[in-house]
C-alpha positions in Angstrom: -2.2 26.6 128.7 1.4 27.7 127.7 1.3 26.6 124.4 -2.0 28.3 123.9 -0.3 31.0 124.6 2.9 30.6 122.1 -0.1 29.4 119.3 -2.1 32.9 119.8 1.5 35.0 119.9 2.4 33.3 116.7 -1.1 33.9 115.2 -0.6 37.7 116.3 3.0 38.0 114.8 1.0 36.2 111.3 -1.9 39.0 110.8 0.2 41.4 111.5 3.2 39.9 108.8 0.5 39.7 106.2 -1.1 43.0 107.4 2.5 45.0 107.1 2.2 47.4 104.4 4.2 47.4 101.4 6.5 50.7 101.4 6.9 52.2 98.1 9.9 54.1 96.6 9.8 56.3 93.2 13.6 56.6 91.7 14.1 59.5 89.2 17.3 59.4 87.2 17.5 62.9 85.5 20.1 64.6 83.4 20.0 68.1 83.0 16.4 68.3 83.1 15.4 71.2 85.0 12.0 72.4 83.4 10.7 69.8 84.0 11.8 67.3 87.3 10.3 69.5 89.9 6.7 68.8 88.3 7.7 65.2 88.0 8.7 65.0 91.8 5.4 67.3 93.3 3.1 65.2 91.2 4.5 61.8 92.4 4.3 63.0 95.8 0.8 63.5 96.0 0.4 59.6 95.9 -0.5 59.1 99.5 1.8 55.6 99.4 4.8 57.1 98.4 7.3 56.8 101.0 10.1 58.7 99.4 11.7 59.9 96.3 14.6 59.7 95.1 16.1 62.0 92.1 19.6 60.1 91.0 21.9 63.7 89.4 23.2 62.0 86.4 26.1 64.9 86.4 23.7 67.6 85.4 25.2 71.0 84.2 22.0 72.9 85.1 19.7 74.0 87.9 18.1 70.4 88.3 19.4 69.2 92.1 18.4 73.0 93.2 15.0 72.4 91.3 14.5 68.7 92.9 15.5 69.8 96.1 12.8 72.6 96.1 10.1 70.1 95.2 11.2 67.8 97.9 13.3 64.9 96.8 16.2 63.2 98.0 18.8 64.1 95.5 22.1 61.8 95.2 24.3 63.1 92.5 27.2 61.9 90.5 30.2 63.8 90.0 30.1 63.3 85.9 27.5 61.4 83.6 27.6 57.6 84.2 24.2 57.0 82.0 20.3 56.4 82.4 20.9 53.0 84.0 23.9 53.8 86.4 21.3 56.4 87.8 19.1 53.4 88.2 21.5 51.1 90.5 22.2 54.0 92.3 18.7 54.7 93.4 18.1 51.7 93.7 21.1 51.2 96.4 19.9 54.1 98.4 16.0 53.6 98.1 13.7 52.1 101.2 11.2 50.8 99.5 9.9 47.4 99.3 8.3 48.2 95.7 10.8 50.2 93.5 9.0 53.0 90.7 11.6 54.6 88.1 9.7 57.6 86.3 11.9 59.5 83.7 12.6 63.4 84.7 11.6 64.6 81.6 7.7 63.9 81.6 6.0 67.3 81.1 2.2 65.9 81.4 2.5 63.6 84.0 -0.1 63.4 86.4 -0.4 61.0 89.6 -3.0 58.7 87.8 -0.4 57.4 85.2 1.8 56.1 87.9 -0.5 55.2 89.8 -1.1 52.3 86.8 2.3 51.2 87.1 2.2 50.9 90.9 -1.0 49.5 92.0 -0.3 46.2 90.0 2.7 45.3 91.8 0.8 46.8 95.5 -2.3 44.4 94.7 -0.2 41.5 93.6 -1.1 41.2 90.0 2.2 41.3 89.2 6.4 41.0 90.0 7.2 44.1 87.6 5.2 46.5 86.0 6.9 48.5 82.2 4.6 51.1 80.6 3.3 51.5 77.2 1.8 54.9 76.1 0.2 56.8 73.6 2.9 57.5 71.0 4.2 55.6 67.8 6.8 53.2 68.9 10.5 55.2 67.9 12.8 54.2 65.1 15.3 52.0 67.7 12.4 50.0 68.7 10.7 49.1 65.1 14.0 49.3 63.0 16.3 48.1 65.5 15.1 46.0 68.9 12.1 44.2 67.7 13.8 42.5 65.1 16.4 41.3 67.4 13.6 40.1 70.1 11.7 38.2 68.0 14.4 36.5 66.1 16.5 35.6 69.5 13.4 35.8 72.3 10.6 35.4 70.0 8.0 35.2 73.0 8.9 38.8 74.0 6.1 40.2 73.0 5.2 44.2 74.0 4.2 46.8 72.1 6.9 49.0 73.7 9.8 47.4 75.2 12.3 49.8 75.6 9.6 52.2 77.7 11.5 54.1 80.2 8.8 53.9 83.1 8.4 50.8 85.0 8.1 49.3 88.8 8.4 46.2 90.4 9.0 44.4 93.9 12.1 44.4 95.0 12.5 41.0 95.5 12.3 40.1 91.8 14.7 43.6 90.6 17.3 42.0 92.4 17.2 39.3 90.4 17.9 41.8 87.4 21.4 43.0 86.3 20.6 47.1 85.4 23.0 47.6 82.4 24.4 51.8 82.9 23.3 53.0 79.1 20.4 52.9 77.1 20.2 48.8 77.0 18.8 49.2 80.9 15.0 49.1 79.7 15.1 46.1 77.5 17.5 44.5 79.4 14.8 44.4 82.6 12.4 43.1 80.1 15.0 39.8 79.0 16.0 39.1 82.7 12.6 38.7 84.2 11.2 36.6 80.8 13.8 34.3 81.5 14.0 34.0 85.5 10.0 33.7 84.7 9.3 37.0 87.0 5.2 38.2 86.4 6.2 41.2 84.4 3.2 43.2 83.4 2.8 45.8 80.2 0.6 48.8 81.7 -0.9 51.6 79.9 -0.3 55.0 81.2 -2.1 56.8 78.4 -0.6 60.0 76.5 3.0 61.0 78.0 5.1 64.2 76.2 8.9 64.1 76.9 12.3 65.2 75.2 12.6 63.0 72.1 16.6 61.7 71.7 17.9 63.8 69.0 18.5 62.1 65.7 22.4 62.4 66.2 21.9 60.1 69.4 19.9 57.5 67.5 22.9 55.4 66.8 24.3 55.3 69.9 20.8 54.2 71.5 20.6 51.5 68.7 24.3 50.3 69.2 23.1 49.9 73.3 19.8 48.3 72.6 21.6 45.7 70.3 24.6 44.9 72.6 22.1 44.6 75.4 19.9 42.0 73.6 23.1 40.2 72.1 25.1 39.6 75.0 21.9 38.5 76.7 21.2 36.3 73.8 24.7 34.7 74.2 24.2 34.5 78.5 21.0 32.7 78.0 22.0 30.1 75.1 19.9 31.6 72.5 22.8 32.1 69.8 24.0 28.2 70.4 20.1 27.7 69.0 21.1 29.4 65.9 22.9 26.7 63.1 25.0 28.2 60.1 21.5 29.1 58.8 21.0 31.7 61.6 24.7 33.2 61.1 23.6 34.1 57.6 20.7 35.2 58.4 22.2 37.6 61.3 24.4 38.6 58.5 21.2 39.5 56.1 19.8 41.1 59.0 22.7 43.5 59.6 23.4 43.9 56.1 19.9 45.3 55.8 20.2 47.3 59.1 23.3 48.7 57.7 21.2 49.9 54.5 18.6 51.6 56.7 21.1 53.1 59.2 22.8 54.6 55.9 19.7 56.4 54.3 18.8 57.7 58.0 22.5 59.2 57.8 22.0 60.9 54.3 18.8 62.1 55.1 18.6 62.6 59.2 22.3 63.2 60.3 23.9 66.6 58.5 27.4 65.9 61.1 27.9 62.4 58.8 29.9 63.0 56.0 27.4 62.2 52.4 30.2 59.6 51.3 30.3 58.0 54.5 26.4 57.6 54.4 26.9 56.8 51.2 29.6 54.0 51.7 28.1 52.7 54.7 24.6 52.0 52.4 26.7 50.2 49.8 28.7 47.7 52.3 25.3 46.8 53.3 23.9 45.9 49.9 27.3 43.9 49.2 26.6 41.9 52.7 23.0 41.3 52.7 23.1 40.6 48.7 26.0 37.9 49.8 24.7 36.5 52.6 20.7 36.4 51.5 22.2 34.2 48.3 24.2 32.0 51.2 20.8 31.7 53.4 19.1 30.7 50.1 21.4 28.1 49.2 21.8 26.6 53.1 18.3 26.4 53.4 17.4 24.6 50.1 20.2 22.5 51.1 19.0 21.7 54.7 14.9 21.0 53.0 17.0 18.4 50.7 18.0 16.6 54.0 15.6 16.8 56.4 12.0 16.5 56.9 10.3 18.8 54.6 7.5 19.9 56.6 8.8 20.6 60.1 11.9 21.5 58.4 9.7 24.6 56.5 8.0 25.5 59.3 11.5 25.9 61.2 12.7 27.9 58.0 10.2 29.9 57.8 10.4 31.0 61.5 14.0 31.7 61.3 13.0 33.6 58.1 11.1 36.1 59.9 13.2 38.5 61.0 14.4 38.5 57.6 11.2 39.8 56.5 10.5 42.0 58.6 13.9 44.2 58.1 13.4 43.7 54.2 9.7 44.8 54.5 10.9 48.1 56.2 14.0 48.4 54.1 11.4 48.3 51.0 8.7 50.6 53.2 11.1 53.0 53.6 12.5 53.4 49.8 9.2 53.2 48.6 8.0 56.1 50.8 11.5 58.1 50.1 10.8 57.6 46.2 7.6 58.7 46.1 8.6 61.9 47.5 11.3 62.4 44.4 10.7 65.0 41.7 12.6 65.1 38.4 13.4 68.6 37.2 16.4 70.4 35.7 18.4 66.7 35.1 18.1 66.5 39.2 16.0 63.5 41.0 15.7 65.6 44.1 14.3 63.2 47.1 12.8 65.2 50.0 11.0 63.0 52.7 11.2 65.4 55.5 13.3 68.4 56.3 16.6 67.4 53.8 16.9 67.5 50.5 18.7 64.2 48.5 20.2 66.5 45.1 21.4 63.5 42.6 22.3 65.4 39.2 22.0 63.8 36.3 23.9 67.0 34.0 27.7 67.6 33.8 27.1 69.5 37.5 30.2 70.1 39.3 28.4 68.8 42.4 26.9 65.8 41.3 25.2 64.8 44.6 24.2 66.8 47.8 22.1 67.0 50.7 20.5 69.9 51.3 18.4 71.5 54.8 17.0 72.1 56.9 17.5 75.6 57.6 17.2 77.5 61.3 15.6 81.0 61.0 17.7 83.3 63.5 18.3 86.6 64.0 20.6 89.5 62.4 23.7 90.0 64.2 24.2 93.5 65.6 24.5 96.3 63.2 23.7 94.2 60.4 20.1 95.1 59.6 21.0 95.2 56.1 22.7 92.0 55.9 21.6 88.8 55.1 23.4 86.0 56.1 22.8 82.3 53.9 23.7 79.5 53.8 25.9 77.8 50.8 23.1 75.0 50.1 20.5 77.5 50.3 22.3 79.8 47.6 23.0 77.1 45.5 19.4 76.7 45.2 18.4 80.1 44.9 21.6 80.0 41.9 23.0 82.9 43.9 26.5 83.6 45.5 27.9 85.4 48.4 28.2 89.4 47.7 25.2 89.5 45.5 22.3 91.9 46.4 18.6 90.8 47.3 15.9 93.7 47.0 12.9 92.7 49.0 10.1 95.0 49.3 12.4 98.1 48.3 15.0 97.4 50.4 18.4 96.3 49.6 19.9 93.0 51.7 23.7 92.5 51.2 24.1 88.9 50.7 26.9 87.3 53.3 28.0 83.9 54.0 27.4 82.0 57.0 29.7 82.3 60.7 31.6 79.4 61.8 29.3 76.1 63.3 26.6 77.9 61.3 26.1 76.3 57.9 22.6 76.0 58.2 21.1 79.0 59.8 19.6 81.9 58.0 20.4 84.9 59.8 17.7 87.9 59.2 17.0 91.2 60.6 13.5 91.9 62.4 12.0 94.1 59.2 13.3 91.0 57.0 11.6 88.5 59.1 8.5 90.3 58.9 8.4 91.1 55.2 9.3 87.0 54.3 6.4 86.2 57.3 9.0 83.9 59.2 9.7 83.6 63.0 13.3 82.5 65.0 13.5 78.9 65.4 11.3 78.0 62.2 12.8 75.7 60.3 12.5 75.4 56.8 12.8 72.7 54.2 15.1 73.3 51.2 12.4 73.2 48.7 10.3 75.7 50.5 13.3 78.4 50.3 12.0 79.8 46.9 8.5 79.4 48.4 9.7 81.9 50.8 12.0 84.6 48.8 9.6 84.9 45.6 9.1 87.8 44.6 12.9 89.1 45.4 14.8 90.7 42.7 18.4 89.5 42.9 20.9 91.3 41.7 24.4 88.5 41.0 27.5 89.3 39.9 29.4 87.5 37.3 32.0 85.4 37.8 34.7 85.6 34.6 37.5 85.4 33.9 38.0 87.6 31.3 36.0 89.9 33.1 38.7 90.0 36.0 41.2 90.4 33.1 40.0 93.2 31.9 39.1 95.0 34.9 35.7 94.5 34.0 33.0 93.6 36.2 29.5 92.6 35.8 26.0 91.8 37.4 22.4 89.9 36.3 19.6 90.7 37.2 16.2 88.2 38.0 13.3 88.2 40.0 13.3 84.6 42.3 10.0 83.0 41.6 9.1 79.3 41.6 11.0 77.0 39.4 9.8 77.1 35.8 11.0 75.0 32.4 12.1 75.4 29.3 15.0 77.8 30.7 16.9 78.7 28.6 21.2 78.7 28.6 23.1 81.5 27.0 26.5 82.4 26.2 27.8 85.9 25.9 30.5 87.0 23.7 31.9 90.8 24.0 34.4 92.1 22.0 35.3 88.1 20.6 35.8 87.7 24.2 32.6 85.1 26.4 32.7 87.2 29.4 29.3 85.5 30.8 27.4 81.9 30.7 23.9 81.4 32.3 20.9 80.2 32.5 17.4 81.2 33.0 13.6 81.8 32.4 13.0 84.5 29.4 9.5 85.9 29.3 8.0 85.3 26.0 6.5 89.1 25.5 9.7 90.8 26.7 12.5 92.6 25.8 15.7 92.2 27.2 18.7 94.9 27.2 22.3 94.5 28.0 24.5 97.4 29.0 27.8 97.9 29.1 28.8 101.4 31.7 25.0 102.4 31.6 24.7 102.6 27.9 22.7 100.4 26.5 24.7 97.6 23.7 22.3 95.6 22.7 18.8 94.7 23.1 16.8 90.6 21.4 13.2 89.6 22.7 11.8 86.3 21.7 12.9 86.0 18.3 16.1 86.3 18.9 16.1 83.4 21.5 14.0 81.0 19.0 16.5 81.8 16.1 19.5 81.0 18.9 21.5 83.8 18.7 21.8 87.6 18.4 24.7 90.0 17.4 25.2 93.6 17.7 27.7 96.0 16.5 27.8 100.1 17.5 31.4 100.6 15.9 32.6 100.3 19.4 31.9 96.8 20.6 30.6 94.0 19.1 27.9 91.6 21.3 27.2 88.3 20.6 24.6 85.9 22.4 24.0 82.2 22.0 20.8 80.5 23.6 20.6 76.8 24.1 17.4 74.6 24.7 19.0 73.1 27.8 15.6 71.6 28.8 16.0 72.7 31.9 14.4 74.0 35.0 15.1 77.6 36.7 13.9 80.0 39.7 15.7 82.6 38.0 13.3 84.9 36.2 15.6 87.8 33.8 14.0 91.2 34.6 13.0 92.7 31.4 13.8 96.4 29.9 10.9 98.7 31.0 13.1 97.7 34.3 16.6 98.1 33.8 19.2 95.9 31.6 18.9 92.2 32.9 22.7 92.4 32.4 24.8 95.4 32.9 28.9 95.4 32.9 31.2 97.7 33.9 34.8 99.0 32.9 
């Protein structure tokens, strides 16, 4: 009868074993994100199986432990910023919870549904570890940098997004992950439970909207990511795969990499140095170049030895990756080329919001990047100052201290403050009249878009002007760019106190004056015949015009308003 007894006690202790319920904690790592991680923490509460959450401080400067703390969350801080995946093995140290959830703080549309998708797999067994994907195209680290690198070194990786921040899993199989403390955290979760053969499971969550890394940080996520998956490629004997073969074709690979990391600098990163982009774009033509002829020459030599058909098949999978970063290397010039315009002896190259300048004419500056521009406001007391940047008045062919009348009224032209070289800074009226808002930002080609119509009025840089105590000033109306402008030279007194260039209307006349008197006065036939000369027995005025088959914004205001040139004694 006792052992009755001790069966139906043990069969007790059983149903209720299997019966326990799985607790469930939800980790938040946040830094500085206090719009946003009260919402995150209130909506994950609402799931009835949450037994606690967690929101790990990262070292946040702002309001978010007050804001965390409001919504109800356990908040552990740390004294300065360790990283995204420190705040991970620290919440993961202090959590509960037999099933472990990590949702990123800076979510603004999250809802309890989408984590409910990443939890209830791991709750109903379906899986060890759950990762997200969503709706939004995969970023530039993932496509240019880490799924490369995973299919050439764990080519049976396969998600659509394996460096998504959200993901869960038992807590069992976690510890059976090492968290790295940066960026590499997310695919280095992915790598450890492919290889301990943990049931990892890529969930869709739908659309999530959160703080994209800005493009400055890009590199530093990329440099992570790669160290991550190489020094998990070296733990887990997947580099002692790779022959003399695979060295040069890691070597093509980064040599490519290096190409594409250099045109996001020119065109993405203003704080890079042009020359450095520049120099960092060549060194990875000279390497892949070198080692793609090496690869070439190893392989033809290994199909001379071996087998030829496995031995093609085995090429051709180690030639993948190869491929693939050649095919976006050429994806990506193709698209940036076919967004290049040829005007004035310029290729000018504008996929997005910077301009690529490369001069083909005896410019001083030769090559430049230009943009984007911030629209901000006018400091105080400065209503009728305009403040531009350099770039932007080089392509308005303006300087600092020249005179802008928009809409009848006049805008002194000033440089730029300190930390400010790309931030146009406008008074309220001004913003109105030009129909642009603070924040907008604004493309270099769209800047004569935006001034057209504005009469300019530039002063002339001589010389002999400066000499002579003379100054001087031209004036044009900024429209968009127009060719067959026209160069001229002008000589005064057998002195060239002025050189320019510019758009002359065909059914104008043009004056010049000299103290407010009229000196001389040409009109089309002047220009076609390439010269004019004047002498009123006080000063003799002498023009030369040049087909320079060039391109101009500058438009010459003609006489029935005012001399286009004027100088002064």
């Amino acid at each position: 009868m006792s052992w009755l007894i001790v069966l139906f006690v043990l069969l007790l202790a059983t149903i209720k074993k299997s019966d326990k319920k799985q607790s469930v904690s939800v980790i938040i790592p946040a830094y500085n994100e206090e719009e946003t991680v009260a919402e995150v923490v209130r909506v994950t509460k609402k799931l009835t199986y949450v037994n606690e959450v967690i929101v790990v401080d990262d070292g946040s400067s702002d309001n978010t432990v007050e804001e965390a703390k409001k919504a109800g969350a356990i908040v552990i801080s740390h004294k300065t910023n360790q990283g995204k995946g420190s705040a991970i093995q620290t919440g993961v140290k202090k959590a509960k919870g037999d099933i472990l959830a990590f949702i990123d703080a800076d979510i603004s549309n999250l809802n309890s549904k989408k984590i409910d998708v990443m939890i209830k797999p791991i709750l109903e067994n379906e899986a060890d570890i759950t990762k997200s994907k969503f709706s939004r195209e995969s970023g530039r680290v993932t496509e240019l940098t880490a799924k490369p690198l995973l299919s050439f070194f764990f080519p049976e990786v396969n998600f659509e997004q394996p460096l998504s921040g959200q993901f869960a899993g038992k807590r069992s199989a976690l510890n059976k992950i090492k968290f790295e403390n940066d960026y590499g955290v997310d695919v280095g979760i992915v790598l450890d439970a492919d290889i301990h053969g943990i049931k990892i499971l890529e969930v869709d969550i739908g659309d999530i909207k959160h703080d994209l890394s800005p493009l400055a940080d890009l590199n530093k996520m990329a440099n992570e990511v790669v160290r991550t998956i190489i020094n998990r490629a070296v733990n887990y004997g997947r580099v002692t795969m790779m022959d003399t073969l695979g060295g040069y074709i890691r070597m093509t690979i980064m040599g490519f990499s290096l190409v594409i990391l250099g045109i996001f600098l020119i065109f993405f990163v203003s704080s890079v140095p042009l020359v450095i982009a520049l120099l960092i774009v060549l060194i990875g033509i000279i390497i892949t170049v070198y080692n793609l002829i090496k690869t070439i020459s190893k392989s033809l030599h290994i199909l001379r030895k071996g087998s030829f058909g496995p031995t093609v098949k085995s090429i051709i999978k180690m030639y993948f990756p190869v491929l693939i970063s050649g095919l976006i290397l050429v994806l990506m010039l193709t698209s940036f080329l076919s967004a290049a315009t040829i005007s004035d002896g310029k290729i000018l190259i504008e996929p997005t919001s910077r301009n690529l300048i490369l001069s083909t004419s005896d410019s001083s500056e030769s090559i430049s990047a230009r943009g984007p521009y911030t629209i901000d406001s006018a400091i105080e007391n400065e209503t009728d100052i305009i403040r531009i940047p350099s770039d932007a008045l080089s392509t308005m062919e303006m300087s600092v201290n020249d005179t802008m009348i928009i809409k009848g009224n006049y805008y002194h032209v000033n440089s730029t403050r300190e930390d400010e070289d790309n931030t146009f800074r406008l008074s309220k009226s001004l913003k109105n009249s030009l129909n642009v808002v603070n924040g907008e930002i604004l493309a270099n080609s769209r800047i004569p878009e935006i001034f057209s119509g504005t009469t300019v009025i530039h002063n002339i840089k001589s010389t002999n002007l400066t000499e002579g105590n003379m100054s001087g000033v031209v004036q044009f109306d900024i429209s968009g760019k127009t060719k067959n402008a026209k160069a001229f030279t002008i000589t005064l007194d057998n002195k060239t106190i002025a050189a320019s260039i510019g758009i002359f209307d065909s059914k104008s006349k043009y004056t010049i004056s000299l103290d407010n008197k009229i000196i001389g006065s040409f009109n089309i036939k002047n220009i076609k015949e390439g010269k004019y000369e004047s002498n009123d027995g006080v000063h003799s005025l002498k023009i030369e015009f040049k087909n320079r088959n060039a391109s101009s914004i500058r438009h010459f205001v003609p006489s029935d308003r005012g001399s286009f040139i004027q100088f002064y004694s």
